[in-house]
C-alpha atoms as one frame of an Amber mdcrd trajectory, in Angstrom:
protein
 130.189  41.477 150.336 130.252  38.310 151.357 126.904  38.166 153.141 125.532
  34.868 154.700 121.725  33.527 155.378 121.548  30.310 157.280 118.500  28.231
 156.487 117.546  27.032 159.790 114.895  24.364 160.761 113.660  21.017 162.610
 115.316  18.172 160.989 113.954  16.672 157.902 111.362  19.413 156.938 113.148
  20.291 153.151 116.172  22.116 153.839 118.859  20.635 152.211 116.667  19.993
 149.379 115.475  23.625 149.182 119.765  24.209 149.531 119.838  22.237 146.157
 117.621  24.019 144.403 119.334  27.193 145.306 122.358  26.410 144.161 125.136
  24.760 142.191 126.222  22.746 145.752 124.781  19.397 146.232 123.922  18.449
 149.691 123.036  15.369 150.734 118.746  15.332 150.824 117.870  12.037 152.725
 114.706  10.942 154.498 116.210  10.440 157.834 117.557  13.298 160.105 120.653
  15.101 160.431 121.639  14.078 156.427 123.515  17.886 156.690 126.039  17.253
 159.416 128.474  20.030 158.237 126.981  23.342 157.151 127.013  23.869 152.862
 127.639  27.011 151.779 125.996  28.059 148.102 126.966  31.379 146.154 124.013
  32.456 144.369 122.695  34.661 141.851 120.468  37.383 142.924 117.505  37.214
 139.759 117.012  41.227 138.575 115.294  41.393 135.284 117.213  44.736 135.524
 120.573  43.910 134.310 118.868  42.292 130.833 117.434  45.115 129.982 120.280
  47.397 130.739 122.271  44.708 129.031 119.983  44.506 125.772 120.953  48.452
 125.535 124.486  48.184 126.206 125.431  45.092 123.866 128.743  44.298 126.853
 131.056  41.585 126.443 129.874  40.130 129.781 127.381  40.353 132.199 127.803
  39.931 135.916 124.737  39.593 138.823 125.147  40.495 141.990 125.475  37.772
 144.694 124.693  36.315 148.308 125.741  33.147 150.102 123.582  30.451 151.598
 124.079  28.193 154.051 122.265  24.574 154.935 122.825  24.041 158.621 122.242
  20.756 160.355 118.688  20.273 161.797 118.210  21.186 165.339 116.088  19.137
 168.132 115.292  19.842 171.575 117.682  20.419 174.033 119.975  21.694 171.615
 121.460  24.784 174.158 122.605  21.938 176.250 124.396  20.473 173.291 121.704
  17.966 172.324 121.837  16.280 168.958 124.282  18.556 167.197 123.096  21.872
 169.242 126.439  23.174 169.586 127.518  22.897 165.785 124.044  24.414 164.954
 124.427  27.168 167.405 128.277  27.779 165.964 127.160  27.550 162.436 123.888
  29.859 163.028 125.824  32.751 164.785 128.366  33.354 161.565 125.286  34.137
 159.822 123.874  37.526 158.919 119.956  36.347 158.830 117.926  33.447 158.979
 115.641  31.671 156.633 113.488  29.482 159.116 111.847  26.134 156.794 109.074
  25.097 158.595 107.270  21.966 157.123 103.607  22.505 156.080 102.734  19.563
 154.204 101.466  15.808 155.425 103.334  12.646 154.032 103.065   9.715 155.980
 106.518   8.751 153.925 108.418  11.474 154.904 109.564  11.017 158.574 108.867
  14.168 161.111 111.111  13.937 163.955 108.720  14.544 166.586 106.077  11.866
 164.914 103.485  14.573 163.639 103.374  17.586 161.281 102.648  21.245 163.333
 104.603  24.126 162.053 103.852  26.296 165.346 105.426  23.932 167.413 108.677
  23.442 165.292 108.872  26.953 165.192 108.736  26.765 168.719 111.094  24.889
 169.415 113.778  26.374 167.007 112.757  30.069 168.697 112.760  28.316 172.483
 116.406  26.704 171.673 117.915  29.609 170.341 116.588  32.096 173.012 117.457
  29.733 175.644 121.324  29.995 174.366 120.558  34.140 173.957 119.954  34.114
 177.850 122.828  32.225 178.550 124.866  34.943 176.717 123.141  38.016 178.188
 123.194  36.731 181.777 126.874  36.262 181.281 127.303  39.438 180.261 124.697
  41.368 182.818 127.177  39.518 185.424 130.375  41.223 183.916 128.990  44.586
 183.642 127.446  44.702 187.274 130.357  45.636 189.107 131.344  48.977 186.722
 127.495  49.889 186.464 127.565  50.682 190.043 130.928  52.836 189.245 128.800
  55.439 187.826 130.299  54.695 183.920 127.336  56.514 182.006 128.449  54.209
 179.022 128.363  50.760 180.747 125.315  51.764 182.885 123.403  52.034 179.367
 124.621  48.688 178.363 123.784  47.268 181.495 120.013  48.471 181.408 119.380
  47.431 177.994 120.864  43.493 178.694 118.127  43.723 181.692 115.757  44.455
 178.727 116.787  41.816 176.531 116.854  39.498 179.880 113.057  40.366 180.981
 112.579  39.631 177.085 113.484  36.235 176.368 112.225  34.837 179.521 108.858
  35.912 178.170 109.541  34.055 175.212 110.460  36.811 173.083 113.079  37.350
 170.485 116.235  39.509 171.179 114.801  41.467 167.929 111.563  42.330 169.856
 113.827  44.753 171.771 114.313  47.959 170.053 118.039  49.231 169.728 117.756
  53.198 170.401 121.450  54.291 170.377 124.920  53.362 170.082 125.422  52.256
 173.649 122.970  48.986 172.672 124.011  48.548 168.912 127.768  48.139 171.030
 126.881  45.598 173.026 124.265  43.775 170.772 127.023  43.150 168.218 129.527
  42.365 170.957 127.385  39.207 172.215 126.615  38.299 168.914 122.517  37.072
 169.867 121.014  34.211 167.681 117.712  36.037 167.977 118.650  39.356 166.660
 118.872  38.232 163.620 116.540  38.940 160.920 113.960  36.203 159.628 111.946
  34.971 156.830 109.657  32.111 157.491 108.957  29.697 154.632 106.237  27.476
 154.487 107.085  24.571 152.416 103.837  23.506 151.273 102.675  20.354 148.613
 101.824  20.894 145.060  98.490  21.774 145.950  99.065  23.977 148.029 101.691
  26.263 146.721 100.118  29.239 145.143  97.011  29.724 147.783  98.748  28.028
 150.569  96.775  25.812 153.281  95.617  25.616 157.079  99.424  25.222 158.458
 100.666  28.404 156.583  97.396  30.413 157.886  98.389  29.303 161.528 102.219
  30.344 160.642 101.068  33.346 159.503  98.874  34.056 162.853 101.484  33.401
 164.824 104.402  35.693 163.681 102.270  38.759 162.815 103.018  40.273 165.379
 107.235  40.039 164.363 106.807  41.751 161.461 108.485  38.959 159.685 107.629
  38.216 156.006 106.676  34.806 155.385 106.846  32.830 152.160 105.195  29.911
 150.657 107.251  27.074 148.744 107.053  24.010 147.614 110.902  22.376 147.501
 109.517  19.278 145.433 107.955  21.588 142.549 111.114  23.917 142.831 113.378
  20.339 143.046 111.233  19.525 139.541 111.918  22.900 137.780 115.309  22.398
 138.605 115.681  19.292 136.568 114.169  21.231 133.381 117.330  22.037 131.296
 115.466  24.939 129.097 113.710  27.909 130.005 110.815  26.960 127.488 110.707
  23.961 130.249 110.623  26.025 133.216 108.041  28.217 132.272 105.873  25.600
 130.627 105.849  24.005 133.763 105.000  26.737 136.020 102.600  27.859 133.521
 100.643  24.388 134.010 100.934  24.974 137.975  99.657  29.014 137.471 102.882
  30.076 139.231 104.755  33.496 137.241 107.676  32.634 138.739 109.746  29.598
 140.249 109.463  29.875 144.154 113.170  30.002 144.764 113.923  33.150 143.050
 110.988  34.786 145.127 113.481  33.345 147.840 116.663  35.025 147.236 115.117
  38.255 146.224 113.877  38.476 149.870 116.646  36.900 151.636 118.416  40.309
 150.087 115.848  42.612 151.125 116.211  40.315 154.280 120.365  41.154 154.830
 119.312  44.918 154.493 120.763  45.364 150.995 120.032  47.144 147.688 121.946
  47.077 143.910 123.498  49.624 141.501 124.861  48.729 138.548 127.572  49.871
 136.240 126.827  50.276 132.692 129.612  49.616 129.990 130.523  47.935 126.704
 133.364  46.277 128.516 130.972  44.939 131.299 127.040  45.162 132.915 127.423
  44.312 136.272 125.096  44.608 139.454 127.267  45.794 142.692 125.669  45.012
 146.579 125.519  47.791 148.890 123.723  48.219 152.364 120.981  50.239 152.277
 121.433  53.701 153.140 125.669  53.217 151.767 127.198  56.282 150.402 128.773
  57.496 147.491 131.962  56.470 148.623 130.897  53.481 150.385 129.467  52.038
 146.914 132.620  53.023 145.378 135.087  50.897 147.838 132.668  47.661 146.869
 134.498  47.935 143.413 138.018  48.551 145.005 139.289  50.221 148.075 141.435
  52.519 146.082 137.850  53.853 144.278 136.608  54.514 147.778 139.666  55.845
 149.240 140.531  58.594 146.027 137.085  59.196 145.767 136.171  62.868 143.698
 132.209  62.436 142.579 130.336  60.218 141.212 128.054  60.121 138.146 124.315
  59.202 138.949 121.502  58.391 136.014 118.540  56.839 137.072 117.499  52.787
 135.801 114.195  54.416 134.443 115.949  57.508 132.545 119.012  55.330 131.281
 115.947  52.475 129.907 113.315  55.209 128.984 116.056  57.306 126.858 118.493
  54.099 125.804 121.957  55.724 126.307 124.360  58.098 128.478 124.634  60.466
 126.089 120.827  60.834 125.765 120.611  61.171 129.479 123.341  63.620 129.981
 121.634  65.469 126.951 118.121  65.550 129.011 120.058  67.288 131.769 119.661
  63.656 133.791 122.809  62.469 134.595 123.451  64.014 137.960 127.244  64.722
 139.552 127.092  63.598 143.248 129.423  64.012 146.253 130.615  62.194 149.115
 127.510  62.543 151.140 124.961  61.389 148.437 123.499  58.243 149.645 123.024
  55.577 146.871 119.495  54.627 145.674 118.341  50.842 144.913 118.722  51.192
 141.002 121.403  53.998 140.076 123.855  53.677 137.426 127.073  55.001 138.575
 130.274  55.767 137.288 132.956  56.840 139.658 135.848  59.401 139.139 138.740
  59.024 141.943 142.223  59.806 142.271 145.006  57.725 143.986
């Protein structure tokens, strides 16, 4: 699935650099602004401590993680609606995306240039949330102007697309986020994807903080925090020069000798990309053989079927039932046959709906 989140931000507040640390790509990390002109897309490695332990069982030729893609988009400034700065390219760039990791700079360094001359995290985030809103209005006036005429025909369908745009409308001219406004049936899910909002989008706010501050955070992440309680949003803390660092460390004896010294468990970006999956509404099963240990992406709440077709469409399409052991039996009793002899491995059907964690083998006919 080739799933996308955009990291998002002012200009010059550690996004390409937190882009380089994520993966293999190399984009351009310069102290002036707009250093990202066109957008870099990363595949990357989702960490699951999972897939070595089923692998340390298994003994497979090859393993294989599951993946999502990132992608460094060029800083936006003020006016950017209007085409300002790059606005437009941003705006493009930012709507392909599935969800949004918003970098918002939480550090001072009188050698690192802000673009508005000062460091405040609330009002970068305002003006990121004010830009893309102001583009969201454009797009739902537009379409509250097209579906005028047949509202007043009496089409039930368009007349419940037409009140929910007047929702979103009365929204973001209060300031608010399309995804403030609760979808409640198909009607609205129609029409939301249809106009493809900026602001529906999910988000993850990261703080990227200095050395000092990365495990307990400081006074800009408490006031980042304050501020988008109330979206439900999860926010993280990171510091792109320490991850930058433990990049450069070509052991893992290194890496965590390093983060031991800083009192971290883990390096900040895989904290990252473990909720920028959680983010895109997905979950992982695996397959479990001596050929091959492989994690497979699915949506959240994906069938039998559905988790099939990710392997091949033929899978999906011949599908006849699917064999289902749990990652705590298959680790607890250390092989298939053991679980099948427990009276654990379970035969499911086309309704079962796959769990974050199930081993699965599928039986289909073409």
């Amino acid at each position: 699935m080739a799933l996308k989140c955009g990291i998002v931000g002012l200009p010059n507040v550690g996004k390409s650099t937190l882009f380089n640390c994520l993966s293999n790509a190399k984009a351009q990390s310069a102290n002036f602004p707009f250093c990202t002109i066109e957008p870099n897309v990363g595949v990357i490695t989702v960490p699951d401590n999972r897939l070595a332990e089923l692998a340390d069982i298994v003994n497979p030729e090859k393993v294989q993680a599951t993946i999502i893609e990132i992608v460094d988009i060029a800083g936006l400034v003020k006016g950017a609606h209007k085409g300002e700065g790059l606005g437009n390219k941003f705006l493009a760039n930012i709507r392909e995306t599935d969800a949004i990791i918003h970098v918002l700079r939480c550090f001072d360094d009188d050698n690192i240039i802000h673009v508005d001359g000062s460091v405040d995290p609330i009002r970068d985030k305002e003006v990121i949330d004010f830009e893309l809103q102001l583009k969201d209005l454009e797009t739902v006036e537009s379409k509250i102007k097209s579906l005028h005429r047949t509202a007043k025909s009496g089409d039930k369908e368009i007349g419940r697309q037409y009140d929910f745009c007047l929702k979103l409308k009365e929204a973001l001219e209060s300031g608010k986020s399309a995804r403030t406004v609760e979808v409640t049936n198909d009607s609205e899910e129609t029409i939301t994807k249809e106009m493809q909002l900026l602001t529906i989008k999910p988000v993850l706010y990261l703080c990227n903080v200095d050395e000092a501050s990365v495990k307990d955070g400081n006074a800009y992440v408490e006031k980042v925090k304050e501020m988008v309680a109330e979206e439900n949003a999860e926010v993280l803390v990171i510091g792109t020069k320490i991850e930058s660092d433990i990049a450069e460390f070509d052991t893992y004896e290194e890496r965590e000798m390093f983060l031991d010294e800083l009192g971290l468990e883990e390096a900040g970006v895989n904290r990252l990309i473990r909720s920028a999956y959680s983010l895109l509404n997905l979950q992982t099963y695996f397959t479990a053989g001596v050929k091959e240990v492989r994690a497979w992406t699915v949506p959240v709440g994906a069938t039998a079927p559905q988790a099939a077709g990710v392997i091949h469409t033929d899978f999906e399409k011949g599908f006849i039932r699917a064999e289902v052991m749990t990652y705590g039996d298959f680790i607890e009793l250390k092989s298939e046959a053991a679980v099948k002899d427990a009276g654990k491995l379970r035969v499911e059907g086309k309704t079962y709906i796959v769990q974050d964690g199930d081993i699965m083998h599928f039986r289909f006919n073409v």
